[in-house]
FIMARVEX-212419 format. One record per residue (C-alpha): residue number from 0; x, y, z. Coordinates in pm, whole numbers, padded with zeros to 5 digits. Example, Ala and Ser with C-alpha at 12.3 -4.5 7.8 and 13.67 -1.06 7.14 Angstrom:
2
[rec 0; [01230; -00450; 00780]]
[rec 1; [01367; -00106; 00714]]
! end
This chain:
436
[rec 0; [-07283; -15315; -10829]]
[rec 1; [-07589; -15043; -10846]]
[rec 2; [-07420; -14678; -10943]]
[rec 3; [-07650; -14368; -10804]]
[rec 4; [-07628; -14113; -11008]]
[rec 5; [-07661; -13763; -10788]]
[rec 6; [-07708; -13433; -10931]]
[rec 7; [-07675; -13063; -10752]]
[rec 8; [-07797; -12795; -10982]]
[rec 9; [-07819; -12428; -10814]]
[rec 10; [-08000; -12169; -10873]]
[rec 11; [-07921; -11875; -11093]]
[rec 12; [-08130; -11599; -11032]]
[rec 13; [-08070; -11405; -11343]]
[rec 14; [-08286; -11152; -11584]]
[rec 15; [-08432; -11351; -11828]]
[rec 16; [-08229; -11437; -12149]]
[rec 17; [-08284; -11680; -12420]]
[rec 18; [-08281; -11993; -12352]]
[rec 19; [-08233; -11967; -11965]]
[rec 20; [-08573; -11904; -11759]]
[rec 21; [-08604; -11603; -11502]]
[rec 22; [-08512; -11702; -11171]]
[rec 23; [-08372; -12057; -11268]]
[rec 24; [-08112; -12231; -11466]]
[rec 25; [-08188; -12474; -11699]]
[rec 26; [-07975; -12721; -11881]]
[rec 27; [-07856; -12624; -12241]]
[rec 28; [-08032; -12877; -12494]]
[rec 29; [-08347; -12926; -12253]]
[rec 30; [-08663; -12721; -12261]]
[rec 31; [-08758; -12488; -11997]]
[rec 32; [-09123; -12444; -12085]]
[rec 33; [-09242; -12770; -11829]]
[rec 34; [-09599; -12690; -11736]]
[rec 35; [-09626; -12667; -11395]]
[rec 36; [-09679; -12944; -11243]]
[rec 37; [-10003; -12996; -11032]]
[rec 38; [-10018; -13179; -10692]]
[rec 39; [-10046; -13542; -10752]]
[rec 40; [-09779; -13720; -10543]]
[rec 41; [-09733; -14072; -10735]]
[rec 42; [-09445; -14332; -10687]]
[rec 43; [-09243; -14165; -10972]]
[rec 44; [-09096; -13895; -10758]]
[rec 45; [-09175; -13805; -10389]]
[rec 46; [-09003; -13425; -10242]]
[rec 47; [-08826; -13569; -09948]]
[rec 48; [-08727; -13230; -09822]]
[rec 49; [-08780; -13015; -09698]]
[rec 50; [-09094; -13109; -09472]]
[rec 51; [-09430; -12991; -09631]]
[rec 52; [-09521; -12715; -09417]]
[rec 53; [-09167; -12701; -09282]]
[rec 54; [-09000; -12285; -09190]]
[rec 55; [-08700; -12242; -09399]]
[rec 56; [-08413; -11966; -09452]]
[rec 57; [-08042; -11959; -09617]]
[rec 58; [-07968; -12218; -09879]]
[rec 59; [-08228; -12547; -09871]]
[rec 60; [-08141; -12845; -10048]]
[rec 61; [-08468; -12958; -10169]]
[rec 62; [-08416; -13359; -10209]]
[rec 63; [-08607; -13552; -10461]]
[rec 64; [-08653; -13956; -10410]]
[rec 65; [-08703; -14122; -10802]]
[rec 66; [-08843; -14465; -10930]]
[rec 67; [-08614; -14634; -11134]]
[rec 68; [-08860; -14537; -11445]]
[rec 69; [-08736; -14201; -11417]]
[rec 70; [-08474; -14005; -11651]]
[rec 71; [-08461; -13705; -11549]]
[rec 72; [-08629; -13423; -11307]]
[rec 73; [-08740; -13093; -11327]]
[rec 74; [-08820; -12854; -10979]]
[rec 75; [-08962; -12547; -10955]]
[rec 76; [-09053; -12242; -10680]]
[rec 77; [-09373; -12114; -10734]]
[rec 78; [-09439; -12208; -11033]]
[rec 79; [-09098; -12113; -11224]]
[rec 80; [-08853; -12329; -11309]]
[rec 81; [-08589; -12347; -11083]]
[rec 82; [-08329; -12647; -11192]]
[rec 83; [-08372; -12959; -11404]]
[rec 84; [-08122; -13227; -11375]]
[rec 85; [-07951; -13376; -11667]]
[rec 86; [-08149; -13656; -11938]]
[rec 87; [-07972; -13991; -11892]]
[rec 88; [-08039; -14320; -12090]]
[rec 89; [-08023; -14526; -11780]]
[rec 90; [-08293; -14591; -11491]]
[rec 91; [-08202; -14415; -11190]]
[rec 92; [-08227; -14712; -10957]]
[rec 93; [-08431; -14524; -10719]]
[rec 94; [-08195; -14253; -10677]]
[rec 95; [-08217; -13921; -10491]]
[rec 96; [-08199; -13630; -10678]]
[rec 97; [-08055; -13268; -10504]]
[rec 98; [-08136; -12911; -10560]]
[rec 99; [-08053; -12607; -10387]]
[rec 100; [-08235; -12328; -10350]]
[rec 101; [-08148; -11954; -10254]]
[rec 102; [-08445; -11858; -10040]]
[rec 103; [-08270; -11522; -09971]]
[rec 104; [-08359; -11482; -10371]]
[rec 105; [-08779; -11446; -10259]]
[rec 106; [-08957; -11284; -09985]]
[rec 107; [-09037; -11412; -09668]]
[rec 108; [-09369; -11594; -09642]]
[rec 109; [-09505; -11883; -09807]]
[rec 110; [-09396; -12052; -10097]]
[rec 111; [-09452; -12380; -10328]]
[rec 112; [-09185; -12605; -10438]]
[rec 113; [-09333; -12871; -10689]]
[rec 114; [-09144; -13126; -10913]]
[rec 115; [-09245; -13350; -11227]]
[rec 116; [-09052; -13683; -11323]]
[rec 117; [-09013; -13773; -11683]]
[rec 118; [-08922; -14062; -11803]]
[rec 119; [-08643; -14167; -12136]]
[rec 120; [-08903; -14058; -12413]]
[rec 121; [-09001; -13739; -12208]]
[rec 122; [-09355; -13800; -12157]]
[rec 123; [-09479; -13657; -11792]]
[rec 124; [-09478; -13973; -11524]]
[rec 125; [-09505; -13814; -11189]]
[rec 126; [-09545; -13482; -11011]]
[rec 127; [-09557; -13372; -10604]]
[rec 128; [-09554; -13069; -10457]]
[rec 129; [-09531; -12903; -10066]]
[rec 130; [-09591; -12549; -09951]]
[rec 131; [-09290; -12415; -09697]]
[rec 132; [-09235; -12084; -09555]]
[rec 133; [-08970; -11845; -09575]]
[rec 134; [-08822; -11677; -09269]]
[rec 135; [-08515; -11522; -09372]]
[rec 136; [-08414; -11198; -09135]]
[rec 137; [-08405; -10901; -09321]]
[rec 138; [-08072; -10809; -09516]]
[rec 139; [-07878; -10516; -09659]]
[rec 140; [-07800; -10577; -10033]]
[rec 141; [-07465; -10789; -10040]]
[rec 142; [-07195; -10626; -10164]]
[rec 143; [-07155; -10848; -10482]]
[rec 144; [-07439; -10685; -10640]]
[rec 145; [-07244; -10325; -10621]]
[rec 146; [-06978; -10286; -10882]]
[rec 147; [-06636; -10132; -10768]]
[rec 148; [-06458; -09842; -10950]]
[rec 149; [-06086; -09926; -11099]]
[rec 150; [-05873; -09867; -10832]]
[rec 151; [-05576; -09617; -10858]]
[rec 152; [-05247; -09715; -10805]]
[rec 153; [-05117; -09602; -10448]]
[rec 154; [-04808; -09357; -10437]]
[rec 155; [-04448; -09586; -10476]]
[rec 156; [-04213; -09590; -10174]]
[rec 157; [-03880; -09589; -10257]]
[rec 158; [-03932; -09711; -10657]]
[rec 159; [-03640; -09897; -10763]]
[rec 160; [-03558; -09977; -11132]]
[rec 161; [-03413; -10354; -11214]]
[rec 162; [-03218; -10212; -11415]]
[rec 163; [-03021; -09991; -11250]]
[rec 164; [-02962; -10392; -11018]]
[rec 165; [-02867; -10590; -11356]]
[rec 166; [-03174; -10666; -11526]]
[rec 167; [-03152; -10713; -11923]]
[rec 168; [-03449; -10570; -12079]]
[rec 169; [-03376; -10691; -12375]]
[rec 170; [-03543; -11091; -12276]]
[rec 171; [-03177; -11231; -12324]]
[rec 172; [-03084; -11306; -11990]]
[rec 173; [-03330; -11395; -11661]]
[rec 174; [-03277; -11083; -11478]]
[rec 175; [-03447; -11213; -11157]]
[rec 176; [-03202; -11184; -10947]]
[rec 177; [-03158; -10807; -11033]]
[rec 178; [-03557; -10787; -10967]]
[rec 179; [-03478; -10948; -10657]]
[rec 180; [-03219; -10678; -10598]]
[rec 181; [-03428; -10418; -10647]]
[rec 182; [-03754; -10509; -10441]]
[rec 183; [-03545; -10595; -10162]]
[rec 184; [-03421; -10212; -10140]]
[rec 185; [-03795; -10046; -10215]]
[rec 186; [-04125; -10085; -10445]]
[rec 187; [-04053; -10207; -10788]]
[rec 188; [-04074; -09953; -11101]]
[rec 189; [-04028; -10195; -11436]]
[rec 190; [-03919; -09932; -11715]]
[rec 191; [-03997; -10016; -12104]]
[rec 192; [-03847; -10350; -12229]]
[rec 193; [-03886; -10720; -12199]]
[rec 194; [-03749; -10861; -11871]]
[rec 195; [-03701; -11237; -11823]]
[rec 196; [-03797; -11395; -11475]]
[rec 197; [-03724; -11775; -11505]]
[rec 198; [-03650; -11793; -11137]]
[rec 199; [-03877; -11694; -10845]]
[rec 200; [-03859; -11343; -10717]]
[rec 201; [-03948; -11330; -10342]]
[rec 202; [-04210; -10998; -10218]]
[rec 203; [-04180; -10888; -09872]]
[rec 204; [-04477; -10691; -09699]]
[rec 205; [-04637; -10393; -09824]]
[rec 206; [-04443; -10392; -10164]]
[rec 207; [-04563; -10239; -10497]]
[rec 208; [-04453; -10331; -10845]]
[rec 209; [-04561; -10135; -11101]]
[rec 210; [-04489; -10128; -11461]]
[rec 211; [-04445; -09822; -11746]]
[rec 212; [-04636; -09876; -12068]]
[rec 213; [-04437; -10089; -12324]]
[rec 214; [-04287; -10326; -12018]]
[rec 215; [-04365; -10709; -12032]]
[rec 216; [-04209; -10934; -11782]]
[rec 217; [-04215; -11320; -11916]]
[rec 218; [-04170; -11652; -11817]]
[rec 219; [-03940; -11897; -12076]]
[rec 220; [-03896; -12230; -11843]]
[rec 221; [-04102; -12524; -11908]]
[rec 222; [-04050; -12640; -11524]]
[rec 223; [-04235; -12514; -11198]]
[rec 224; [-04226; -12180; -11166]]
[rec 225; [-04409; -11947; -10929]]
[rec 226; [-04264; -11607; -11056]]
[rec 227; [-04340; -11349; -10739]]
[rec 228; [-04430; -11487; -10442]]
[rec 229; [-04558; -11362; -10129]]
[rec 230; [-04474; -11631; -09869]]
[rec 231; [-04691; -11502; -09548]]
[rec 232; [-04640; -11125; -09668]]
[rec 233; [-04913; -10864; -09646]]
[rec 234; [-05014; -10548; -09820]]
[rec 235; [-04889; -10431; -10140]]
[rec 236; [-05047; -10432; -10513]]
[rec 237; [-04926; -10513; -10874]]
[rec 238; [-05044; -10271; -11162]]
[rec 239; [-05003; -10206; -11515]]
[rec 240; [-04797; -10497; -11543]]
[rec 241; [-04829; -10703; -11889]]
[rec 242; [-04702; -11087; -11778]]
[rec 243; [-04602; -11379; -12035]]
[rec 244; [-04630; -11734; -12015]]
[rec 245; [-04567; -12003; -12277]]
[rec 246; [-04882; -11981; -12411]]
[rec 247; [-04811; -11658; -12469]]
[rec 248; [-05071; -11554; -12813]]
[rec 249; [-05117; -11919; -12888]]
[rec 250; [-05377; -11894; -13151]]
[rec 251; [-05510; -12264; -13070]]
[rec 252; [-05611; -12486; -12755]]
[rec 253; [-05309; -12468; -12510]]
[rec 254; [-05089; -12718; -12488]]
[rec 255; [-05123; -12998; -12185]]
[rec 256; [-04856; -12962; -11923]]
[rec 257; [-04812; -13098; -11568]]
[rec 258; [-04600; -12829; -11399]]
[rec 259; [-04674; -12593; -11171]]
[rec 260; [-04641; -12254; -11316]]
[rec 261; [-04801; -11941; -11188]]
[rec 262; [-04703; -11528; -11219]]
[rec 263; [-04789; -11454; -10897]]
[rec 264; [-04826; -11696; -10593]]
[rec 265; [-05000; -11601; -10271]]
[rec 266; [-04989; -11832; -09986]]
[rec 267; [-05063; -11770; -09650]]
[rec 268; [-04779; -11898; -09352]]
[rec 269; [-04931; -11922; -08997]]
[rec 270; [-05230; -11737; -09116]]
[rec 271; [-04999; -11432; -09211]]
[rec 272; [-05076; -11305; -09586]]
[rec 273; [-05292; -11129; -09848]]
[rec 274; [-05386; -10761; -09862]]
[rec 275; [-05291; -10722; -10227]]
[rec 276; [-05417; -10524; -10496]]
[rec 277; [-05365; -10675; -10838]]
[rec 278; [-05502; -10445; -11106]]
[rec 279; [-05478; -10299; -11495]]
[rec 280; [-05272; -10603; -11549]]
[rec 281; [-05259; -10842; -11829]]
[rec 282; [-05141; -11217; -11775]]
[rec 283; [-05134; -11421; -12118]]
[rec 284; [-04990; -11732; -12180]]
[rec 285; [-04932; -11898; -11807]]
[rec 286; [-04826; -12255; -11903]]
[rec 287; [-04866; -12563; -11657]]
[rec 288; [-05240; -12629; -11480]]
[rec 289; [-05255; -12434; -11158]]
[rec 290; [-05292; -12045; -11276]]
[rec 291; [-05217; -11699; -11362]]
[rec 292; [-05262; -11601; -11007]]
[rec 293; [-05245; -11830; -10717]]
[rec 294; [-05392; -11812; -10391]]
[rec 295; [-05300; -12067; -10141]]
[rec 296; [-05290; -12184; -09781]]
[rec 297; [-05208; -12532; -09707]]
[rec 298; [-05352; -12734; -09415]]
[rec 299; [-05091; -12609; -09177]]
[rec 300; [-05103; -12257; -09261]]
[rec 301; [-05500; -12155; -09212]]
[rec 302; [-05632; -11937; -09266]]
[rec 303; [-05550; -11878; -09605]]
[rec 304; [-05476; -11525; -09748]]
[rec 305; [-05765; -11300; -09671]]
[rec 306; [-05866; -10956; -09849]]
[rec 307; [-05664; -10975; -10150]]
[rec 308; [-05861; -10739; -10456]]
[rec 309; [-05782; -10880; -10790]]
[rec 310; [-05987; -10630; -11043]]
[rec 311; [-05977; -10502; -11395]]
[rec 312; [-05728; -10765; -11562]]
[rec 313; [-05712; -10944; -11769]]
[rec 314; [-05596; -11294; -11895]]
[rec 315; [-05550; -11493; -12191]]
[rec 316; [-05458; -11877; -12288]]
[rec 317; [-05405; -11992; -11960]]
[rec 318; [-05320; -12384; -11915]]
[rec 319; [-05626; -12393; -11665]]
[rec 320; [-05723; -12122; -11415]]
[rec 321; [-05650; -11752; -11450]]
[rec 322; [-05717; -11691; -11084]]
[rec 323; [-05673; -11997; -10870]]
[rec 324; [-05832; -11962; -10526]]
[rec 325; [-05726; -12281; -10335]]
[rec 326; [-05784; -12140; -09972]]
[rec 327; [-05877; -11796; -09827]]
[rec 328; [-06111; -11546; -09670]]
[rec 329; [-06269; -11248; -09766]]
[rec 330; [-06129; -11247; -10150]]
[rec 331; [-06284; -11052; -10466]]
[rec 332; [-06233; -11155; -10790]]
[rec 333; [-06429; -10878; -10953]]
[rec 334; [-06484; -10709; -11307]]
[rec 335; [-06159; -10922; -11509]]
[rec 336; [-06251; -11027; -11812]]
[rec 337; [-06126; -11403; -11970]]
[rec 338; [-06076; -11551; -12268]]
[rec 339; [-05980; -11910; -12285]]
[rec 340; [-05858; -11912; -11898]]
[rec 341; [-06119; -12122; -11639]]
[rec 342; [-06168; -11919; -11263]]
[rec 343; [-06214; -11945; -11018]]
[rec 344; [-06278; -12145; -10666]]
[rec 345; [-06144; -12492; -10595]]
[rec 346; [-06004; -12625; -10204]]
[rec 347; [-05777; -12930; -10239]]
[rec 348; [-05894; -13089; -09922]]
[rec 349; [-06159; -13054; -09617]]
[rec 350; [-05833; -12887; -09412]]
[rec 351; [-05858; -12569; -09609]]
[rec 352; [-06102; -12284; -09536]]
[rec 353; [-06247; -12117; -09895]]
[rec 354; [-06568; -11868; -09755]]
[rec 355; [-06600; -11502; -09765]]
[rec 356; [-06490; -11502; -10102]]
[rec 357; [-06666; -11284; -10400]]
[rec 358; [-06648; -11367; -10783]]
[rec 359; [-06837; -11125; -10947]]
[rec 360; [-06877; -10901; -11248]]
[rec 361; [-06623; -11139; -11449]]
[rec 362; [-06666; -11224; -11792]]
[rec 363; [-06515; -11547; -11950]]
[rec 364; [-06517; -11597; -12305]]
[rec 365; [-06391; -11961; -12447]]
[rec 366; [-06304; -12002; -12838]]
[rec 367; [-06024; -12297; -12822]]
[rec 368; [-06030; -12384; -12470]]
[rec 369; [-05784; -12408; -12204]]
[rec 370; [-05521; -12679; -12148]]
[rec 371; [-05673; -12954; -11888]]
[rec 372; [-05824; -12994; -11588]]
[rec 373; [-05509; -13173; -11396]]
[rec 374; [-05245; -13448; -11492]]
[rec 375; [-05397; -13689; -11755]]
[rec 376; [-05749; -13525; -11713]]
[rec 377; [-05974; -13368; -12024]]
[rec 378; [-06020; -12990; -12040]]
[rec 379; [-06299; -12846; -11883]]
[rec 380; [-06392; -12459; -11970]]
[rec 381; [-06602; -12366; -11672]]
[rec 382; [-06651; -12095; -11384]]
[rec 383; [-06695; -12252; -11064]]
[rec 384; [-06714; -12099; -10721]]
[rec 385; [-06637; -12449; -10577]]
[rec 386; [-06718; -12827; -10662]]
[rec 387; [-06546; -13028; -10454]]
[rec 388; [-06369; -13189; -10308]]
[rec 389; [-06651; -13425; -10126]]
[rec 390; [-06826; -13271; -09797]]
[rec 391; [-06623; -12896; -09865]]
[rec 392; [-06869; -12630; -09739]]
[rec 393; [-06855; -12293; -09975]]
[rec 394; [-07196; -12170; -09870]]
[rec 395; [-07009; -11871; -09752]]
[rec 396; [-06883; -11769; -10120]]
[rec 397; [-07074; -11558; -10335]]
[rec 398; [-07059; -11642; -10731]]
[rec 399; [-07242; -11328; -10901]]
[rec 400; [-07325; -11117; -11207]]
[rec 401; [-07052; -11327; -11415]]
[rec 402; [-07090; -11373; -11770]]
[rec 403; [-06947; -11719; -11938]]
[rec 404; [-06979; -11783; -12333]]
[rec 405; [-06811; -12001; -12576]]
[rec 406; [-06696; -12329; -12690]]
[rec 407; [-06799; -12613; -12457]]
[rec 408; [-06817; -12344; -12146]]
[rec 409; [-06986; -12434; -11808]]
[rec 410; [-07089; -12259; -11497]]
[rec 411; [-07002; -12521; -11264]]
[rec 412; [-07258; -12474; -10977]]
[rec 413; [-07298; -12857; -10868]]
[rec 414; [-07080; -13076; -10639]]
[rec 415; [-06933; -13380; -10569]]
[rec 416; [-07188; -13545; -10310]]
[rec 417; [-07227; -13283; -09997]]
[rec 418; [-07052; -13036; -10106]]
[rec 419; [-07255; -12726; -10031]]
[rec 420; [-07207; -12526; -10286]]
[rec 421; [-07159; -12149; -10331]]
[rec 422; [-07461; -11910; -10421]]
[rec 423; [-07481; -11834; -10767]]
[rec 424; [-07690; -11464; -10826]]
[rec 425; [-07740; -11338; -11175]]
[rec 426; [-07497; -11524; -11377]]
[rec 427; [-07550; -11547; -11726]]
[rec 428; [-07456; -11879; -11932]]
[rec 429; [-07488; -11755; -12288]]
[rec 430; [-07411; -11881; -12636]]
[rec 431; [-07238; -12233; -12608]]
[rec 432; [-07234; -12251; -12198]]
[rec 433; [-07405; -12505; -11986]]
[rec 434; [-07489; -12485; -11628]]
[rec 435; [-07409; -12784; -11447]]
! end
């Protein structure tokens, strides 16, 4: 049985840094000094789309149709590199080769796309090349490009203290019933001490929890575990809050673990949930292969949570994700900063909606890696504004002016086949990170 071998690589438009070409991303281990190739269509590689002359605007997946001689491809937009696809050892079998291509990222008018085929020893065997134009309307700049201020905690209503319900700040005793207690009667105020939550602790609308300095709230239970959860609620925040998992200052590669585990769980129920603040937190440790923070609407429940802000935290030796966006609208993810915890985007199935969403202004930093990727699965250290699954459309996510560095890292911009991925602006991939 023939395999076809299809690659998505999108564009980066990013100031130029070493090893990474202005305007493009390139593939860490393969040059991104490719003359420009000239226009001499031959059977080695043929631009399929768009048409040659064609009007174009939004996000165009250029397609690329490949002998079997070829090993690998390189496009480019006027002349600069936009995307090469991975070297391979094996012949391509006439494969077609995607790319995708921010047009809102150049002005309107026309432009040249071009490509050159190489084959296994990397000697030039094909070039073609088309002129299109580019009719985008004009646009205000998006919002990801404008950094937000740290937010300021809002006043507390009501502020109750565990303690005063039951809660042992001494970590002895799982005092989540007292939190329970507590939020039930007004806004949570955690005083100085370490409180145990090993069972979940449920957050009804417009709730704050807040934390004084020296408080730390941990989880001990090696089982499923979402630790607050809003279940359809709206409004509230979470600041100054210091969370611990079981990876809590693990000074190697997390250990691999199939539970569900997460410090706070947002899911939306008949549409109803999200408005949260989450910020000047920091979550270390979360065990399990879900995340720090979850956000999640099943199939039954869409839309998922919309406008939740999750800004200025930050997270440490996660299992897998720090933030976990399953399903929702209208989401930031903005200015946290990661070290050995993968973010961001990922729908479970074609029943979920995941657009509207902004990642930006993140930095991820990988020494030992996280956990895994799922059950059984290999770690991957990545950001990814969304991948698959198969046919998911997250053209309507913005992935931008995010940092990722370190051991084996990735910014995952490609998906499985047709998934239309998000738009990647002015990421940087630097020392040790790949984009894929």
């Amino acid at each position: 049985m023939k395999r076809t071998r299809v690659i998505l690589a999108v564009v980066v438009i990013a100031t130029t840094i070493a090893g990474i070409a202005a305007g493009g991303s390139a593939k860490a281990g393969h040059h991104n000094t490719t003359p420009t190739p000239t226009s001499t269509p031959s059977y080695a590689v043929d631009i399929r789309a768009p048409a040659n002359g064609a009007t174009v605007s939004g996000t165009v997946v250029i397609t690329l149709k490949t002998s079997s001689s070829v090993a690998w491809a390189d496009v480019f937009t006027d002349g600069t590199l936009l995307a090469s696809s991975s070297p391979y050892t094996f012949n391509w079998n006439s494969a077609s080769v995607w790319f995708s291509w921010n047009t809102a990222t150049v002005a309107n008018g026309t432009h040249a796309i071009s490509a050159s085929a190489f084959d296994r020893t990397g000697a030039q065997i094909g070039s073609d090349s088309i002129d299109v134009t580019v009719g985008n309307p004009t646009a205000a700049v998006t919002s990801s490009a404008i950094p937000i201020p740290r937010p300021t905690p809002p006043p507390l209503v009501n502020p109750q203290n565990p303690v005063a319900y039951g809660a042992d700040p001494t970590g002895a005793h799982n005092s989540a019933a007292a939190f329970q207690r507590a939020i039930n009667v007004g806004d949570l105020y955690v005083p100085p001490g370490l409180f145990r939550i090993d069972s979940p602790v449920t957050v009804s609308d417009n709730r704050n929890i807040r934390c004084k300095s020296g408080a730390a709230i941990e989880m001990t239970t090696r089982g499923n575990l979402a630790m607050f959860k809003w279940n359809g609620s709206t409004g509230g925040s979470v600041f100054n809050c210091c969370f611990r998992g079981n990876n809590y200052k693990v000074n190697r590669k997390p250990a691999t673990s199939n539970v569900f585990q997460e410090f706070l769980y947002i899911q939306s129920i008949s549409g109803h949930g999200g408005g949260l603040t989450i910020a000047n937190n920091d979550f270390n440790g979360i065990g399990g292969w879900v995340g720090a923070i979850s956000i999640y609407g099943s199939d039954s429940n869409q839309p998922g949570p919309r406008n939740n802000l999750i800004t200025y935290n930050s997270f440490e030796h996660c299992g897998l994700y720090a933030v976990q966006l399953t399903s929702g609208k209208g989401n930031r993810i903005s200015h946290n900063t990661l070290n050995d915890c993968d973010g961001f985007v990922e729908a479970d199935n074609l029943g979920q909606l995941n657009t509207g969403n902004v990642i930006d202004h993140n930095t991820l930093t990988f020494v030992y890696g996280v956990g895994q990727w799922g059950p059984g699965l290999p770690a991957y250290n990545e950001l990814s504004c969304g991948a698959s699954p198969s046919r998911f459309n997250y053209s309507g996510n913005i992935c931008s002016n995010n940092t990722v560095s370190g051991t084996s890292s990735y910014i995952l911009e490609h998906g499985l086949p047709n998934t239309v991925p998000a738009l990647y602006i002015n990421n940087i991939c630097g020392g040790g990170c790949v984009v894929w």
